[in-house]
C-alpha positions as CSV (number, residue, x, y, z in Angstrom):
1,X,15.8,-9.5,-17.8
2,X,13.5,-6.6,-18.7
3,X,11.2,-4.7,-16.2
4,X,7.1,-4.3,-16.8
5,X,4.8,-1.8,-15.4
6,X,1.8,-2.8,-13.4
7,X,-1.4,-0.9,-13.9
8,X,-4.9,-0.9,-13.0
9,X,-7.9,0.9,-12.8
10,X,-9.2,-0.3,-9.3
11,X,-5.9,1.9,-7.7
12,X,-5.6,5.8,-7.6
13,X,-3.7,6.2,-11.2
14,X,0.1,7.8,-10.5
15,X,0.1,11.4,-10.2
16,X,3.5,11.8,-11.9
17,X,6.1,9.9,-13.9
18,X,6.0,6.6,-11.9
19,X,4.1,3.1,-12.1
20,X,1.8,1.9,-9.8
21,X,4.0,-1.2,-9.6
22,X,7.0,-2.6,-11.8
23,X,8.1,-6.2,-11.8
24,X,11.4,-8.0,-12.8
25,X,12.1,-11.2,-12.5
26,X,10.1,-12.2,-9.7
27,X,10.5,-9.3,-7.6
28,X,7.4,-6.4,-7.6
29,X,7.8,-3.4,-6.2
30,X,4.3,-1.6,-5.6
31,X,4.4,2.1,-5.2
32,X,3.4,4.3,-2.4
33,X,-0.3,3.7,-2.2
34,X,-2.9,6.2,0.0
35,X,-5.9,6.6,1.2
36,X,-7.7,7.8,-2.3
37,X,-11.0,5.3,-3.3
38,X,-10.2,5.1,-7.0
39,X,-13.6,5.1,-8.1
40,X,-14.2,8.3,-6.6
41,X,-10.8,10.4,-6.2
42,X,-11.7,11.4,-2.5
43,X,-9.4,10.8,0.1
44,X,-11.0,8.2,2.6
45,X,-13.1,9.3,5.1
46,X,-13.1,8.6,9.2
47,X,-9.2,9.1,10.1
48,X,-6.0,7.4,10.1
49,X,-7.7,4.1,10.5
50,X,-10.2,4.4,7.3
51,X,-7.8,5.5,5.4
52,X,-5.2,2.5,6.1
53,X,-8.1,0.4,4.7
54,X,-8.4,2.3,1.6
55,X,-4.3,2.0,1.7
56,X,-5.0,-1.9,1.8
57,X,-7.9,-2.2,-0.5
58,X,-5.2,-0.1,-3.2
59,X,-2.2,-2.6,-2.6
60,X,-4.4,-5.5,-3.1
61,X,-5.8,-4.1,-6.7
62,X,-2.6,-3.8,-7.7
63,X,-1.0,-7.2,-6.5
64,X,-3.9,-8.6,-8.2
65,X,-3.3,-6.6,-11.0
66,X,0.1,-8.4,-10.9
67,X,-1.1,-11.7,-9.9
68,X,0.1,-11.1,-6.5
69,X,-1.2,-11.6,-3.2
70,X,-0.3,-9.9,0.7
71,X,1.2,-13.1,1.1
72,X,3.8,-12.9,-1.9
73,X,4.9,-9.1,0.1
74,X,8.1,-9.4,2.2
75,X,8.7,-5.7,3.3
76,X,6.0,-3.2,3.7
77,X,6.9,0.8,4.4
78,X,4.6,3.1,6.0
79,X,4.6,6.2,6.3
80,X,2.4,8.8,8.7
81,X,2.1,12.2,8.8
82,X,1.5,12.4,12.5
83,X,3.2,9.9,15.2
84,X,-0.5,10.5,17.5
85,X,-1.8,8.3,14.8
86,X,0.8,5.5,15.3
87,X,-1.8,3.6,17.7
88,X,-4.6,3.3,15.6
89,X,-2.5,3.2,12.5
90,X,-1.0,-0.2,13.9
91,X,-4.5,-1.4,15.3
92,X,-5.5,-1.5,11.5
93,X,-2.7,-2.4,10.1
94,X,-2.3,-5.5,12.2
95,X,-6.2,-6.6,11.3
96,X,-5.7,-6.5,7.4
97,X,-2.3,-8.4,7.5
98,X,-3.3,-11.1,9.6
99,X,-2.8,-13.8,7.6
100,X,-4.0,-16.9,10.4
101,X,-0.5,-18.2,11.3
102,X,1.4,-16.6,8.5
103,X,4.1,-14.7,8.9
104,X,3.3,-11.1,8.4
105,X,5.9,-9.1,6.0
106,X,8.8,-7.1,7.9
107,X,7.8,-3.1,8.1
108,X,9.1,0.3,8.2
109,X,7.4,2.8,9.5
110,X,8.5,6.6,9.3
111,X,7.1,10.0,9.9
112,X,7.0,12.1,6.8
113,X,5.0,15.4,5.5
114,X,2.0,14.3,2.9
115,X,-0.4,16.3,0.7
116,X,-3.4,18.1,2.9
117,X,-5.6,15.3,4.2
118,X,-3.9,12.1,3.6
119,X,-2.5,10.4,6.7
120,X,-1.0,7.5,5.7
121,X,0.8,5.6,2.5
122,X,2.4,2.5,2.2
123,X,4.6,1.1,0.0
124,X,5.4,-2.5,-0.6
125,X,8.0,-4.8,-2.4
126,X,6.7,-8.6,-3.1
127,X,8.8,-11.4,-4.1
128,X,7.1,-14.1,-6.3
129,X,6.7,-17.6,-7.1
């Protein structure tokens, strides 16, 4: 079973040697997405909050990218630069993966040192169909 990169254009392209997301078989890891609007290479603007949406509107270009959806994603990681921002980190969060009854994907969430200005990233591993 080989492996196949994911790319797209609507995502911040990688900064280094790594795919935006790889799939084998049915499982597709996406990579660490943050808070960067692709179309302009700025980090998003208005705090932890604003830039989990830019996180969201990334990991959605590249599930689609992969035919994927929020719903194929089983395990989410996040990571924060700064546990003040856990509150309205979550408040977000918990608005873009409500799925009406579905059951959101199991999360990590750890506190880790990212480049100047971005708050957040999250990571994500879908399994599908």
């Amino acid at each position: 079973m080989s492996k196949s990169a994911v790319s797209t254009d609507a995502a911040p392209a990688p900064v280094a040697a790594y795919s935006q997301a790889v799939r084998k078989g049915n499982i597709l890891q996406v990579a660490g997405q943050v808070g960067i609007d692709p179309a302009t290479g700025t980090v998003a603007d208005g705090g932890v909050a604003a830039q989990t949406r830019q996180v969201f509107a990334n990991l959605r270009a590249v599930l689609d990218a992969a035919g994927a959806t929020l719903d194929d994603v089983v395990m989410m990681r996040a990571y924060l630069t700064d546990t003040a921002h856990f509150a309205e980190f979550n408040d977000a969060y918990n608005e873009l993966v409500a799925h009406g009854g579905e059951v959101p994907p199991a999360r990590t969430t750890v506190y880790v040192g990212l480049p100047a200005g971005l708050l957040v990233e999250i990571d994500a591993l879908a399994v599908l169909d």
